[in-house]
C-alpha positions as CSV (number, residue, x, y, z in Angstrom):
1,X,127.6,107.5,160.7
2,X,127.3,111.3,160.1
3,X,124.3,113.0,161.1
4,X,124.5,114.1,157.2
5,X,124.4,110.6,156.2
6,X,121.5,110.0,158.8
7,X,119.2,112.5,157.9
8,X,118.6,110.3,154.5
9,X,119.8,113.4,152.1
10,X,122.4,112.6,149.5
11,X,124.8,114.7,147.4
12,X,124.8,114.2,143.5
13,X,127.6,113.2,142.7
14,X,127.9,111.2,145.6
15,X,131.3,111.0,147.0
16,X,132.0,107.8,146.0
17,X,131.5,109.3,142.4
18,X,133.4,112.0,143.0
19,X,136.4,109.6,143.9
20,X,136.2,107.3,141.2
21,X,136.0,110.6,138.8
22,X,139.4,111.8,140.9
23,X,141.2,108.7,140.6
24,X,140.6,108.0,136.9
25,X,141.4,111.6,135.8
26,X,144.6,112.4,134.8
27,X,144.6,115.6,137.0
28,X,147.8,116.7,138.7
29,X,148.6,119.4,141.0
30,X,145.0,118.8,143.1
31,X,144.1,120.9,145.7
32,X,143.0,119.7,148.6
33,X,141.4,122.3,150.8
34,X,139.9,120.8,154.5
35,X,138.4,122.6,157.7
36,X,139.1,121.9,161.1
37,X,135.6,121.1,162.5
38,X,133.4,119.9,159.0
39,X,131.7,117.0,159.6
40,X,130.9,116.1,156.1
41,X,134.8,116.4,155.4
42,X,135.7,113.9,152.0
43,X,139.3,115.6,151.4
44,X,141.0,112.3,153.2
45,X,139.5,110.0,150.2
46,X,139.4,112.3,147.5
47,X,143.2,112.5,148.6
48,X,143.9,108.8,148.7
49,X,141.6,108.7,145.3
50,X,144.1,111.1,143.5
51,X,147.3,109.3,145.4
52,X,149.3,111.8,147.4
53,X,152.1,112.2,144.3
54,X,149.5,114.1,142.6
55,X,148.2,116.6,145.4
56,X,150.1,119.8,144.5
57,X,148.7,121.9,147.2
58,X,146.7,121.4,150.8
59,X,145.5,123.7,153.2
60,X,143.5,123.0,156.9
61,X,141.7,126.2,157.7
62,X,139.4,127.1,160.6
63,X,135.5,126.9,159.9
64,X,132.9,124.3,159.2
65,X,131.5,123.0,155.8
66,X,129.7,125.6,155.3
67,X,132.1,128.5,155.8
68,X,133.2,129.4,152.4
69,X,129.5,131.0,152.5
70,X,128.8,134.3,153.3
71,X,126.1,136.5,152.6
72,X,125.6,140.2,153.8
73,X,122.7,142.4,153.2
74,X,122.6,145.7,154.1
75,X,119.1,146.4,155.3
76,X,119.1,150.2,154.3
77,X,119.9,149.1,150.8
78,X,116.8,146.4,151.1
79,X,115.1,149.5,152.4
80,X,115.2,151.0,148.9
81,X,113.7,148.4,147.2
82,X,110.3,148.3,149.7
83,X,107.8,149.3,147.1
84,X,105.6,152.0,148.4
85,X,102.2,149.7,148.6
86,X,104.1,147.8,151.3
87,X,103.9,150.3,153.4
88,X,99.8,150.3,153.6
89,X,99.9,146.5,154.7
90,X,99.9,144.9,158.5
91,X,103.7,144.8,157.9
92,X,104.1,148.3,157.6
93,X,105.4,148.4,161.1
94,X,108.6,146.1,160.1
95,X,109.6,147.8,156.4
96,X,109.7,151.2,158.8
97,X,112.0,150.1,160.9
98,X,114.0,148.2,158.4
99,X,114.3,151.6,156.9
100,X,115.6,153.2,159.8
101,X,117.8,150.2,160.6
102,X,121.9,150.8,159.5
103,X,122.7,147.5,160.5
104,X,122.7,144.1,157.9
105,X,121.6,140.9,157.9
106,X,124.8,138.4,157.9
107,X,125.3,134.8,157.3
108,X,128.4,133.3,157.5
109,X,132.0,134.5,158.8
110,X,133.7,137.1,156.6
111,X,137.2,135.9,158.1
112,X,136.7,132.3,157.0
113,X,136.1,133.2,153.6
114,X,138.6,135.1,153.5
115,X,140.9,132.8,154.5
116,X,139.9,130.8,151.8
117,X,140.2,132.9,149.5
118,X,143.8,133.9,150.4
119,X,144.4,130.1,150.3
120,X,142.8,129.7,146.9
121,X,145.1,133.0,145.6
122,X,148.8,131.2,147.2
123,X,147.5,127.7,145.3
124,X,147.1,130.0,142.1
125,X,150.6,131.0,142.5
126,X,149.9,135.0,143.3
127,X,152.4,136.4,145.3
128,X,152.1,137.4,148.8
129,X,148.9,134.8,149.3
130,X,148.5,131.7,151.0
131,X,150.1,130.6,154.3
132,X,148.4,127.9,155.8
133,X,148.5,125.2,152.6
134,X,151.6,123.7,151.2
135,X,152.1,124.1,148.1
136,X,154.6,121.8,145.7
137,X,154.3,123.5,142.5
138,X,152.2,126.6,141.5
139,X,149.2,126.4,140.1
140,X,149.3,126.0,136.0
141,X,146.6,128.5,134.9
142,X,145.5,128.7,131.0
143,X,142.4,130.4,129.8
């Protein structure tokens, strides 16, 4: 049992949802995107669910679940938006030195997302992207 599945929160759809939808769909060329230390991983079934004929593209990249996230805020630019009453309140102290600060506030691993992104680009067929996934087919794209 995963500590996900342990801690009594569920997902909506629920995998199992998620698989039926996968295998009843008439979806080809499925991408099937996994990384290397995600406990909540779900690509092997949805990859069974789809049947391996229809998987155009697959990629294992470094990172956890939750590494496609990434957030960066610069603290000067928060700075800005301190409204000048804050600055009469016991915080004061803190919105001073957050204006003086240069550095940022950073969640998540640029890298890894980038990574992923490179991967999403060589599934899409651009040139030059990709690397770690292998691809059957391009990417059909219509919009």
């Amino acid at each position: 049992k995963t500590a996900f599945e342990a801690s009594g929160l569920e997902f909506y759809p629920s995998p199992t949802v998620t698989e039926a939808f996968v295998a009843d769909s008439e979806l080809d060329n499925v991408a099937v995107f996994r990384f290397d230390d995600d406990d909540l991983d779900q690509s092997r079934p949805f990859f069974d669910a789809s049947g391996p004929e229809r998987v155009g593209f697959e990629a294992e990249l470094e990172g956890q679940h939750l590494s496609p996230i990434y957030i960066k805020l610069s603290a000067e630019k928060l700075a800005d938006a301190i409204p000048p009453e804050a600055l009469n309140t016991p915080a004061a102290p803190f919105f001073e030195n957050l204006r003086e600060s240069k550095e940022a506030f950073i969640v998540g691993d640029e890298a890894t997302l980038d990574a992923l992104v490179d991967e999403l680009a060589g599934w899409m067929g651009i040139p030059g992207k990709g690397g770690k996934g292998a691809a059957k087919q391009p990417a059909l794209l219509t919009g």
